[in-house]
C-alpha positions as CSV (number, residue, x, y, z in Angstrom):
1,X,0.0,0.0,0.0
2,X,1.4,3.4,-0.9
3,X,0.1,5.9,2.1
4,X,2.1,9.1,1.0
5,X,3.9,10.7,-1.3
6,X,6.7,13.3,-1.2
7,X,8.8,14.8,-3.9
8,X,9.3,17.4,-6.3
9,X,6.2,18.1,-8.5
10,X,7.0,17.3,-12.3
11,X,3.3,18.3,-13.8
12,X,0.4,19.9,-12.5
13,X,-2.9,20.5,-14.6
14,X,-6.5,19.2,-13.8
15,X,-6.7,16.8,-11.2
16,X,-3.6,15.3,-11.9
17,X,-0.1,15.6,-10.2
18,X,2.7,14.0,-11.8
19,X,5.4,13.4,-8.7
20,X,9.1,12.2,-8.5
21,X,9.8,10.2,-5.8
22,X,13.4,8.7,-5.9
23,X,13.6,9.3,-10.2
24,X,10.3,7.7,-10.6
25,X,7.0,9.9,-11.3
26,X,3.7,9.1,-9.7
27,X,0.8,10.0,-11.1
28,X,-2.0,11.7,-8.9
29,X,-5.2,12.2,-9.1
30,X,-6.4,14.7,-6.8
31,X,-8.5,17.9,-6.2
32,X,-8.5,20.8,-8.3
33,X,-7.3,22.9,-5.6
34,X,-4.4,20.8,-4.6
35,X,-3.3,21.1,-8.2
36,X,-3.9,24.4,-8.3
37,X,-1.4,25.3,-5.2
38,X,1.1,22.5,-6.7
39,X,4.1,24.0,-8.5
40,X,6.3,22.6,-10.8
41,X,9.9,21.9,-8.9
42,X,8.7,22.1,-5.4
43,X,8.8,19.7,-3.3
44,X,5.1,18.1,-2.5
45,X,3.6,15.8,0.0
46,X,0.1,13.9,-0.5
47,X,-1.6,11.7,1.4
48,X,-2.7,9.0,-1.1
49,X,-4.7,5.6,-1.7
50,X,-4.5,3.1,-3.6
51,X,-7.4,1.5,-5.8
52,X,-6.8,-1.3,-7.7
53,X,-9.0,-2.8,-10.5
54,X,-8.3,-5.3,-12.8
55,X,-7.5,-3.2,-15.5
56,X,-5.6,-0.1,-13.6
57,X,-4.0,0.5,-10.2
58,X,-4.6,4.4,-9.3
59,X,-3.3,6.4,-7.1
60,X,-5.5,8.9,-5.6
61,X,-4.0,12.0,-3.5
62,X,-4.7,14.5,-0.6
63,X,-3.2,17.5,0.8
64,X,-4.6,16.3,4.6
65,X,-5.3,13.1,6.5
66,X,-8.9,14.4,6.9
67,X,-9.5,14.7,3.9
68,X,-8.2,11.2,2.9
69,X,-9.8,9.9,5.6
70,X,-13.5,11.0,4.5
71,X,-12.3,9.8,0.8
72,X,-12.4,6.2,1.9
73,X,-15.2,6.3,3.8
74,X,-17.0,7.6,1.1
75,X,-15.6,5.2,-1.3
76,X,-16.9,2.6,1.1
77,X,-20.6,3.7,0.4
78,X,-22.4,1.7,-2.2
79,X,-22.7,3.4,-5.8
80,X,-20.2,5.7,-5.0
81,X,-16.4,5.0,-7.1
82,X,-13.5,6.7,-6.4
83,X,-13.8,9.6,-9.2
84,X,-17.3,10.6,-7.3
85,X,-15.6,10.7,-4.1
86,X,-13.3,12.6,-5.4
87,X,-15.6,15.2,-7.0
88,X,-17.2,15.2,-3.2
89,X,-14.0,16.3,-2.1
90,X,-13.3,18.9,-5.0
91,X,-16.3,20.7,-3.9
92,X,-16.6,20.4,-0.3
93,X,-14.5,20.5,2.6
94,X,-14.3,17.9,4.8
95,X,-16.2,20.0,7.6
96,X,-18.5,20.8,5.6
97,X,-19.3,16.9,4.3
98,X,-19.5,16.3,8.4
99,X,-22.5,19.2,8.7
100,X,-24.1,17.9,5.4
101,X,-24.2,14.3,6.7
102,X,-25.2,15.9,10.2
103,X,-27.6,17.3,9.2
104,X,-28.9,14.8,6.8
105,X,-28.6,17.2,3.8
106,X,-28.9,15.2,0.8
107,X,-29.2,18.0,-1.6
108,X,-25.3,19.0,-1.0
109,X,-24.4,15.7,-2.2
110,X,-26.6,15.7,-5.1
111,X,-24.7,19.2,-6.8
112,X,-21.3,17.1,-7.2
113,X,-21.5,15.6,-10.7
114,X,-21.9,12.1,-11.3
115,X,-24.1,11.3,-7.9
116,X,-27.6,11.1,-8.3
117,X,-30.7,11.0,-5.2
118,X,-30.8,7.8,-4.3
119,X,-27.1,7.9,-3.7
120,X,-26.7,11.0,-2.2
121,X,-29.1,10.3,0.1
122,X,-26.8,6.8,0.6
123,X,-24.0,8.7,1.7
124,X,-26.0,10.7,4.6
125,X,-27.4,7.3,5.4
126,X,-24.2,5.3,5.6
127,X,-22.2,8.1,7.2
128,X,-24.4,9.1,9.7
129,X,-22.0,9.1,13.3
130,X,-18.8,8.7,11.3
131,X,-17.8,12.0,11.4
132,X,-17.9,14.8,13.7
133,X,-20.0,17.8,12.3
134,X,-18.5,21.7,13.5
135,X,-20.6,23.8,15.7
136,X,-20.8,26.6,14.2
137,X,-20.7,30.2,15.6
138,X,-23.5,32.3,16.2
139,X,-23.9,34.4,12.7
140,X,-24.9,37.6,14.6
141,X,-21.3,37.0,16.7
142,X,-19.4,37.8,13.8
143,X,-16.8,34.7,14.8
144,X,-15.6,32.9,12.2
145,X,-17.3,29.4,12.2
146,X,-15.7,26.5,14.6
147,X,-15.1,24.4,11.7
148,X,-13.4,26.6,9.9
149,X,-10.4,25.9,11.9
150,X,-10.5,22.5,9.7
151,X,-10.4,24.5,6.3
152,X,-7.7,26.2,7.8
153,X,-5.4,23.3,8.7
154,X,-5.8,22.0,5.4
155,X,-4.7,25.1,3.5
156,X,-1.8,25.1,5.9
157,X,-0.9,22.1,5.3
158,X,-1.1,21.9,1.6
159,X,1.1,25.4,1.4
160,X,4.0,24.1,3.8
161,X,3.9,21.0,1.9
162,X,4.9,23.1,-1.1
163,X,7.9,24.8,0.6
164,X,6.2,28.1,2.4
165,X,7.6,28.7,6.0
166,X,4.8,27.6,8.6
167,X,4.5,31.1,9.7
168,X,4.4,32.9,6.2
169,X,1.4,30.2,5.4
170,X,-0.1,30.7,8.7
171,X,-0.7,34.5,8.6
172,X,-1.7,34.4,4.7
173,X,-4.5,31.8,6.3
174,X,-5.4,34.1,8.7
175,X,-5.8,37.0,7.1
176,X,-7.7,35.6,3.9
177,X,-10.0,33.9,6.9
178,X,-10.8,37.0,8.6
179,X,-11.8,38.6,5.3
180,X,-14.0,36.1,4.3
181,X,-17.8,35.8,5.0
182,X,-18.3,32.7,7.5
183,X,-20.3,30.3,4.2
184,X,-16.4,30.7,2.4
185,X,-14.3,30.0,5.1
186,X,-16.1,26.5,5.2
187,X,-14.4,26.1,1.5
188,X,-10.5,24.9,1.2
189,X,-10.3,26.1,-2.8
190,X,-11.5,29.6,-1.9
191,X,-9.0,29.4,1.0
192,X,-6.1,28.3,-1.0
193,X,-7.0,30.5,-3.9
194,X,-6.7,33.7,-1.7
195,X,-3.5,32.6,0.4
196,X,-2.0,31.4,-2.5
197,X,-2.3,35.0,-4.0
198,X,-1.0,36.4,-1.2
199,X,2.0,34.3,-0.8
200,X,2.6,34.6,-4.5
201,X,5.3,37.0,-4.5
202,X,7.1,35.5,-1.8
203,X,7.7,32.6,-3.5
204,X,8.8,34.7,-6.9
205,X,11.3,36.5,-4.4
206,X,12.9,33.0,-3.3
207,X,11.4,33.3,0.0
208,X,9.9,29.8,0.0
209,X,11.8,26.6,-1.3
């Protein structure tokens, strides 16, 4: 079983990564977000599975445990394959698959492409007290929501996985975090997107490695 990856990214596009690990390149398959804060020389570090079929062994990648984590127990739910699982995981954080399943919300599950009702409604089903839904903050507070703090720990870990310091990655997260209106700090690509813009010209002035 291959359970992670690390090495210098030789392609990025899609929802594929392409890494070298000790002169030979893995091929990824991962979120469009990962691949969008992948770049080509850096050093990267996924968090991968395994699927075998008869006619293919893929790999399939993450920037966090979490999110690997919900990958296979999604993967575990009937009618749903590994490229729907991903797609889940291209369009929702895994908080925000937690509060879905909480709260026995179908409908979120039904936007990602490729999973119809009955399935959706499958995953709530199956998942129900498998993973821990966020509290969230009262709206009228103004606080960021609890889970969030998730969101965030996945963005930081997918940016020092590409070579920024901890601390550079941590206050680009925080500041894009207190910007944001509490429904997009729930969402790891806006996250990413925004920090990554920040951090962009450190890493054009050699800053990060």
């Amino acid at each position: 079983m291959i359970s992670s990856l690390r090495g210098p990214v030789l392609a990025a596009a899609g929802t594929t990564l392409v890494i070298d690990v000790g002169g030979v390149g893995f091929q990824v398959s991962t979120t469009p977000a990962l691949v969008l804060a992948s770049r080509e020389g850096h050093e990267a570090i996924v968090h991968t599975s395994l699927i075998v079929r008869e006619d293919a062994l893929t790999l399939f990648g993450f920037a966090t445990r979490d999110e690997l984590d919900v990958f296979e127990l999604l993967i575990g739910v009937t009618g749903v394959g590994p490229r729907s699982a991903l797609g889940v995981l291209s369009a929702m954080a895994p908080a925000q698959i937690a509060s879905a399943i909480a709260a026995d919300d179908d409908a979120a599950f039904r936007k990602v492409s490729g999973i119809g009702p009955k399935t959706a409604k499958l995953i709530t089903v199956s998942l129900a007290g498998k993973l821990i839904a966020p509290r969230v903050a009262d709206a009228t507070s103004g606080a960021a929501p609890v889970g969030a703090g998730g969101v965030s720990e996945s963005v930081l870990a997918a940016l020092t996985g590409l070579g920024w310091s901890e601390r550079a990655a941590a206050e680009a997260v925080d500041e894009v975090t207190a910007e944001l209106p509490a429904s997009e700090a729930y969402s790891v690509p806006a996250v990413l997107r925004l920090a990554l813009a920040r951090l962009g010209p450190a890493q054009q002035n050699g800053r990060a490695r």
